[in-house]
DRENDO-1510 file (C-alpha; in Angstrom, 1 decimal, always signed):
<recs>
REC; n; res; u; v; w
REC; 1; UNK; -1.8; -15.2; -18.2 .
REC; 2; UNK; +0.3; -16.7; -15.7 .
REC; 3; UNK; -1.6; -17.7; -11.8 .
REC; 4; UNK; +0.6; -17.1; -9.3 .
REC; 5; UNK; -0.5; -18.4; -5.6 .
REC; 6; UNK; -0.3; -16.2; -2.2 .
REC; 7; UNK; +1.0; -17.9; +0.8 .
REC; 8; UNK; -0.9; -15.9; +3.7 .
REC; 9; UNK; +0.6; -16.6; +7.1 .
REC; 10; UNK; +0.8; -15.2; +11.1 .
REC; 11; UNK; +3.6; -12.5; +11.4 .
REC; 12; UNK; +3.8; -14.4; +14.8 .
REC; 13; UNK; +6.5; -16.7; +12.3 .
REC; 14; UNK; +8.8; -13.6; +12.9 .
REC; 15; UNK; +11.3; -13.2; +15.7 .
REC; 16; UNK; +11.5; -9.9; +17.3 .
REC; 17; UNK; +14.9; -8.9; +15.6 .
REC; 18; UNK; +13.1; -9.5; +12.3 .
REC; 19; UNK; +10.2; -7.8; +12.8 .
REC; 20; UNK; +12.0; -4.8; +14.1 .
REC; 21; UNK; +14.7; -4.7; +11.1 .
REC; 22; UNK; +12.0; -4.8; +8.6 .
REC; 23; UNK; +9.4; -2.2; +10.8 .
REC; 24; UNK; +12.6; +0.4; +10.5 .
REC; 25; UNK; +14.2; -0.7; +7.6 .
REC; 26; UNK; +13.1; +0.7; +4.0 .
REC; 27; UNK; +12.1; -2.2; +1.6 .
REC; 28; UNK; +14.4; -1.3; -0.5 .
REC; 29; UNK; +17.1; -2.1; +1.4 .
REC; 30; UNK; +15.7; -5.5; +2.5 .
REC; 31; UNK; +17.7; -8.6; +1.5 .
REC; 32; UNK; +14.5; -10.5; -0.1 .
REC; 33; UNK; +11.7; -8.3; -2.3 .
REC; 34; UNK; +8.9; -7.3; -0.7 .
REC; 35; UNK; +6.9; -4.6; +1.5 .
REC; 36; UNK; +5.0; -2.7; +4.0 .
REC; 37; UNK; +1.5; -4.4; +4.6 .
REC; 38; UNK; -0.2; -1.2; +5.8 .
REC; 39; UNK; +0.4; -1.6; +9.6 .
REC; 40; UNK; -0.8; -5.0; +9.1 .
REC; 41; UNK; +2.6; -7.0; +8.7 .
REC; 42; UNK; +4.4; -7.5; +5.4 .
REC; 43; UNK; +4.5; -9.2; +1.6 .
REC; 44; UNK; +7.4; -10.5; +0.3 .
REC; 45; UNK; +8.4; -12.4; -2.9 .
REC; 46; UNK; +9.6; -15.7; -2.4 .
REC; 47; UNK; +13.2; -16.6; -3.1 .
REC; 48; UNK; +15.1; -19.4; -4.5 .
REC; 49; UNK; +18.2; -19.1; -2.2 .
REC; 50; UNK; +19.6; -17.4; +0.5 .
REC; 51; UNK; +22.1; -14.6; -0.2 .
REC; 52; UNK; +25.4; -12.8; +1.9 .
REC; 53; UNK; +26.5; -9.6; +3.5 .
REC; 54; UNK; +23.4; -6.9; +2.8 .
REC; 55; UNK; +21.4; -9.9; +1.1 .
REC; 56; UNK; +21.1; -12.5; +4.1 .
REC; 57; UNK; +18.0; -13.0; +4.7 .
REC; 58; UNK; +17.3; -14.0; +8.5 .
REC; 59; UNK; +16.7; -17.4; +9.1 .
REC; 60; UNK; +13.4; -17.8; +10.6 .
REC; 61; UNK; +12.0; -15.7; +7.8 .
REC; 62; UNK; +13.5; -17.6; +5.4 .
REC; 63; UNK; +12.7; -20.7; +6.9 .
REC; 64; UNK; +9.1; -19.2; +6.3 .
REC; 65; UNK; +10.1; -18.4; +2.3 .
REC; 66; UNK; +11.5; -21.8; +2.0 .
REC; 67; UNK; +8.3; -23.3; +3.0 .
REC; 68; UNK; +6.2; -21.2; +0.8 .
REC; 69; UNK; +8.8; -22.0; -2.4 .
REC; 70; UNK; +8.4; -25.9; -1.6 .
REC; 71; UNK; +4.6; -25.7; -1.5 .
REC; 72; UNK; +4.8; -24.0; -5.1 .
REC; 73; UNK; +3.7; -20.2; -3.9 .
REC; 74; UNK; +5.1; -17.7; -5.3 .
REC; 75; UNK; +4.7; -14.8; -2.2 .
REC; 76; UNK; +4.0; -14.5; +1.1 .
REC; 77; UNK; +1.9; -12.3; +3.1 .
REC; 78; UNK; +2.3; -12.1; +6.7 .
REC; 79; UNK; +0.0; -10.3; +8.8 .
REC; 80; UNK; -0.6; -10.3; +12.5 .
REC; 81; UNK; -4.3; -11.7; +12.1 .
REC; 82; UNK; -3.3; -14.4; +9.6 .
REC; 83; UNK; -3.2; -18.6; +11.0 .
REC; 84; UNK; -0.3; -20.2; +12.2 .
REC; 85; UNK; +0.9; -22.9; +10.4 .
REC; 86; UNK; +2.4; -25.9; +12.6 .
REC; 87; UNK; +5.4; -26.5; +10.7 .
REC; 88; UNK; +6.7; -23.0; +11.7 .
REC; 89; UNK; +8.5; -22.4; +14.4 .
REC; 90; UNK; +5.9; -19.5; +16.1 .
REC; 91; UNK; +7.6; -16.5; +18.2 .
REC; 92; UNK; +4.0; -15.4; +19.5 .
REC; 93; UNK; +3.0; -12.1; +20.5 .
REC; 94; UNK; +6.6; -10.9; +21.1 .
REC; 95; UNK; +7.6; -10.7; +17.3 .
REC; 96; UNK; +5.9; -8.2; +14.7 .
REC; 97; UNK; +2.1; -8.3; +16.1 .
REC; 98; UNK; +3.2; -6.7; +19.3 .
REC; 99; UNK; +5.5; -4.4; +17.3 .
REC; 100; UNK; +2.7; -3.2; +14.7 .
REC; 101; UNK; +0.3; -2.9; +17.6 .
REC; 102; UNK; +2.1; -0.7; +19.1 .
REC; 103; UNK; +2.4; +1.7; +16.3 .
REC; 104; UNK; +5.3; +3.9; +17.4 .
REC; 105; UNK; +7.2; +2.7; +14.8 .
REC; 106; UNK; +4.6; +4.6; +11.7 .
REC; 107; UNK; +2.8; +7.6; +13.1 .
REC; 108; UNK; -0.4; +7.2; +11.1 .
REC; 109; UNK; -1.0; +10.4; +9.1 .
REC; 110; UNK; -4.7; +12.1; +10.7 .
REC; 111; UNK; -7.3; +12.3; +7.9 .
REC; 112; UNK; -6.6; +16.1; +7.2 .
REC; 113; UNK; -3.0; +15.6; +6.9 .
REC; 114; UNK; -4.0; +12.8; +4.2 .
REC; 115; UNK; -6.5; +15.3; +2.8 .
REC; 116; UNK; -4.0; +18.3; +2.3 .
REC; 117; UNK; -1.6; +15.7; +0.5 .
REC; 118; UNK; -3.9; +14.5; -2.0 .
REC; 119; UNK; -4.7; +18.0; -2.7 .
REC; 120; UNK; -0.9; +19.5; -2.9 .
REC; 121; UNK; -0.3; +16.2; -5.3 .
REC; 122; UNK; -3.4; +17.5; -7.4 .
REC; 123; UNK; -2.2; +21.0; -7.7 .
REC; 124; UNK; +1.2; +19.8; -8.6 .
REC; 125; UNK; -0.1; +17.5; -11.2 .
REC; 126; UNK; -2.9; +19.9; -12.6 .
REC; 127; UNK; -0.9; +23.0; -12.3 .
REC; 128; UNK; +2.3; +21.3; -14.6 .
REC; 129; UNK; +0.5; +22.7; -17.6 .
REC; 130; UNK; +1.7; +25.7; -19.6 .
REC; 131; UNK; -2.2; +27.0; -19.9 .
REC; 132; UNK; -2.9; +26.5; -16.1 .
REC; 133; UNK; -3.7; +29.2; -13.9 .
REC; 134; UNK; -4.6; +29.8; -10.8 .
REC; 135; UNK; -7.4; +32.4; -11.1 .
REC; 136; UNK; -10.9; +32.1; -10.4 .
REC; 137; UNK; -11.9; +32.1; -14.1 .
REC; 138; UNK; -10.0; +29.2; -14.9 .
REC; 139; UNK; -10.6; +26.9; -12.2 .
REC; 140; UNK; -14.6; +27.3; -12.8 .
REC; 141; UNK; -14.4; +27.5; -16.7 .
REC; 142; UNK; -12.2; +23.8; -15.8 .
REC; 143; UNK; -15.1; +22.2; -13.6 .
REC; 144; UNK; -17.9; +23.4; -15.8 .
REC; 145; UNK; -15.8; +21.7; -19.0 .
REC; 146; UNK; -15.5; +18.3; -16.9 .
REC; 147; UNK; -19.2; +18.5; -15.8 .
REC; 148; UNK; -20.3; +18.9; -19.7 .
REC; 149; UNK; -18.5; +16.3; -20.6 .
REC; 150; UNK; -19.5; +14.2; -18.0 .
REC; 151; UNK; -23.5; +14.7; -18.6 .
REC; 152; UNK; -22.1; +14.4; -22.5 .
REC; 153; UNK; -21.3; +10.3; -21.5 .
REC; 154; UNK; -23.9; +9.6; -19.5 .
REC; 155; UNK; -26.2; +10.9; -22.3 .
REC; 156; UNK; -24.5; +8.6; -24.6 .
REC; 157; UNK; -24.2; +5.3; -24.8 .
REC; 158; UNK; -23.2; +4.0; -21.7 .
REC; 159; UNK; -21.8; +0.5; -22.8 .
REC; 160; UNK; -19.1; +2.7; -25.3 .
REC; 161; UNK; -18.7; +5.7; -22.5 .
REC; 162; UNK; -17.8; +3.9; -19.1 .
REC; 163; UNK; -14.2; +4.5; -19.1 .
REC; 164; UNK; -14.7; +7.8; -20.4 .
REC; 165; UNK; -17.4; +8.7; -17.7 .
REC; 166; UNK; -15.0; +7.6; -14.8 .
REC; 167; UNK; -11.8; +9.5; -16.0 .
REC; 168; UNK; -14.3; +12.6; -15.8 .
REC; 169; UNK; -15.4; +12.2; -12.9 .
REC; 170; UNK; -11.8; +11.4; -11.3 .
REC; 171; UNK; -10.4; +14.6; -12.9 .
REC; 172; UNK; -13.3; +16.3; -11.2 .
REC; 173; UNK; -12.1; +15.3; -8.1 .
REC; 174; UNK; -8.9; +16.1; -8.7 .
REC; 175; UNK; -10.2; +19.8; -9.8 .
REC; 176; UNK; -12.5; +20.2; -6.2 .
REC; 177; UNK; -9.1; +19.0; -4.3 .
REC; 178; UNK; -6.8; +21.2; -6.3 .
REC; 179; UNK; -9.5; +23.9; -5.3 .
REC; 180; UNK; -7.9; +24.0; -1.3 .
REC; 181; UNK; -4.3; +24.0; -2.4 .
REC; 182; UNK; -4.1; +27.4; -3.8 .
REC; 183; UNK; -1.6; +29.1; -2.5 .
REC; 184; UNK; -3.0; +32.3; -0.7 .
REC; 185; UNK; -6.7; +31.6; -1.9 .
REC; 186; UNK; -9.2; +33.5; -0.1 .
REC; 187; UNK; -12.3; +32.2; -0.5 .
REC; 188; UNK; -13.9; +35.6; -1.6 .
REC; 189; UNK; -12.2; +35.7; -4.6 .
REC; 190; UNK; -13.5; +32.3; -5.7 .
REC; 191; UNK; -17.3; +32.9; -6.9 .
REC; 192; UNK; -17.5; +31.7; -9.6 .
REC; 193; UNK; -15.5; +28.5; -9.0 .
REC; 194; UNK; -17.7; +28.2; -5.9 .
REC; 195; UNK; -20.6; +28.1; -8.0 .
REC; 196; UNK; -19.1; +25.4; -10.2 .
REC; 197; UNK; -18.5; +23.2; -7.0 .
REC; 198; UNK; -21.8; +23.6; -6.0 .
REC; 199; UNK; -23.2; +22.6; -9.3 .
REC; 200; UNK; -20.9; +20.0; -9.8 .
REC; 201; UNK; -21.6; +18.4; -6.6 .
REC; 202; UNK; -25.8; +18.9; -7.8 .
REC; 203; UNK; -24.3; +16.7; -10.6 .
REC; 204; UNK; -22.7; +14.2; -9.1 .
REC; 205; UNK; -25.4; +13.8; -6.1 .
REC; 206; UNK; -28.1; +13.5; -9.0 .
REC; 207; UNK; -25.6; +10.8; -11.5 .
REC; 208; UNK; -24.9; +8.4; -8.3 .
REC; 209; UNK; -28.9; +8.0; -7.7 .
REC; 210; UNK; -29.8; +7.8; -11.0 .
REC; 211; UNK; -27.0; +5.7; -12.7 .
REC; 212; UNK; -28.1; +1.5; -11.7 .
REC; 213; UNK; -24.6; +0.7; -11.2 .
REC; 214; UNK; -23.4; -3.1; -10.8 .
REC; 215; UNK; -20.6; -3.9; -8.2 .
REC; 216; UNK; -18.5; -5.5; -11.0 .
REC; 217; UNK; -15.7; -4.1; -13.3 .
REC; 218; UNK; -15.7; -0.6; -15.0 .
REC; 219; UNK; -19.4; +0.2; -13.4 .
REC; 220; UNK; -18.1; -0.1; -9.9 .
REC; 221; UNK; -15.4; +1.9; -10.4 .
REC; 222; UNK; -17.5; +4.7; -11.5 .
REC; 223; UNK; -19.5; +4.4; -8.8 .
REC; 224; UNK; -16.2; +4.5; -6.4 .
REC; 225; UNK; -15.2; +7.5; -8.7 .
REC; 226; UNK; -18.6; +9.6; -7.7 .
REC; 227; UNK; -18.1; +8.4; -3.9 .
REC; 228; UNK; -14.4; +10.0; -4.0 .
REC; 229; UNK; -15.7; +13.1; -6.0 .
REC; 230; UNK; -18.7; +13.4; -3.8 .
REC; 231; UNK; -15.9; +13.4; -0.9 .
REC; 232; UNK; -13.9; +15.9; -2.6 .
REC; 233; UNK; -16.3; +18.1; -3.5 .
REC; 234; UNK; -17.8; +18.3; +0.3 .
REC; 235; UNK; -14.0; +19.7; +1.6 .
REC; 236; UNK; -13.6; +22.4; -1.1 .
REC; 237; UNK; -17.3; +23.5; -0.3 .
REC; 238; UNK; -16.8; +23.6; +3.2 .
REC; 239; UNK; -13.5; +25.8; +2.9 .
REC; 240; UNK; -14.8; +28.1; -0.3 .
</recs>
């Protein structure tokens, strides 16, 4: 496996016009590769050469490529918290810190817009199979299945069942989200699926105190698995 090195760099090595044409411009459409860093500033893959027309790259930024190309890196990430390197031209506080600051540019989503998304994405993804349904029976009869098998791996040997233990309890979550996109669901007509959630979340409350969990590899991404379920679990509860 090829190592490939990270240049990390202030976005204070950007002029204002820069920043500002990649803040509003899609990355596709950006004459180098590369892309949103959160609200943080931006990555990009470093290039051999400069292009024309739609593929001119700016000069100061590819001043900044052509630095990271000659020192052997392979990309760049420029973010408004990152050192400033002396053999840069520097624009300060004017270029894309100031710009990202602001944040007028990308209206953060609030974390109940990001919640109703991830649920609408589970619904759609759950609900593209022919035996789906969106009845009460099936949604509980689903969450009990994915608890079973869930105790079923931890019962087992864990070394053989890690994988399998965090794709259950990922599709878990993905059930308790699913559970607050139904179209027209009044709560009332959930019981039983309400009683699932609330023995599921017994479940999961139970696995993440019992389970000795390292912070390395497939183990601590079980144990991020039963935090995002845990999460999950708590919304559909609360609107059930």
């Amino acid at each position: 496996m090829k190592t490939r090195k990270t240049l990390v760099l202030s976005a204070g090595h950007l002029s204002v016009r820069t920043s500002r044409f990649l803040s509003r411009t899609k990355a596709v459409d950006w004459p180098v590769p590369g892309g949103q860093y959160s609200d943080m500033g931006f990555f990009f893959h470093v290039v051999d050469e400069n292009g024309v027309g739609p593929d001119f790259v700016p000069r100061d930024l590819f001043d900044v490529l052509e630095y990271a190309r000659n020192g052997g890196f392979t990309y760049v990430l420029m973010e408004a918290g990152a050192g400033v390197c002396p053999e840069l031209t520097f624009y300060g506080r004017h270029g894309i810190a100031s710009e990202l600051e602001a944040n007028h540019l990308y209206k953060r989503s609030t974390q109940r817009e990001l919640d109703a998304k991830k649920a609408q994405e589970a619904f759609e993804a759950l609900g593209a199979s022919a035996e789906f349904s969106a009845s009460d029976g099936d949604l509980s009869s689903r969450i009990n299945a994915v608890v079973a098998g869930l105790l079923e791996h931890v019962s087992s040997n864990m070394d053989n069942s890690m994988s399998l233990l965090q794709e259950d309890v990922q599709h878990l979550a993905d059930l308790a989200a699913l559970s607050t996109a139904i179209p027209n669901r009044a709560p009332e007509d959930y019981p039983e699926s309400r009683s699932a959630l609330q023995l599921a979340q017994q479940r999961v409350s139970e696995l993440t105190g019992a389970l000795e969990l390292s912070d390395e590899g497939e183990e601590a991404r079980v144990y991020e698995a039963l935090g995002e379920a845990n999460y999950r679990l708590d919304l559909a509860l609360a609107e059930m």
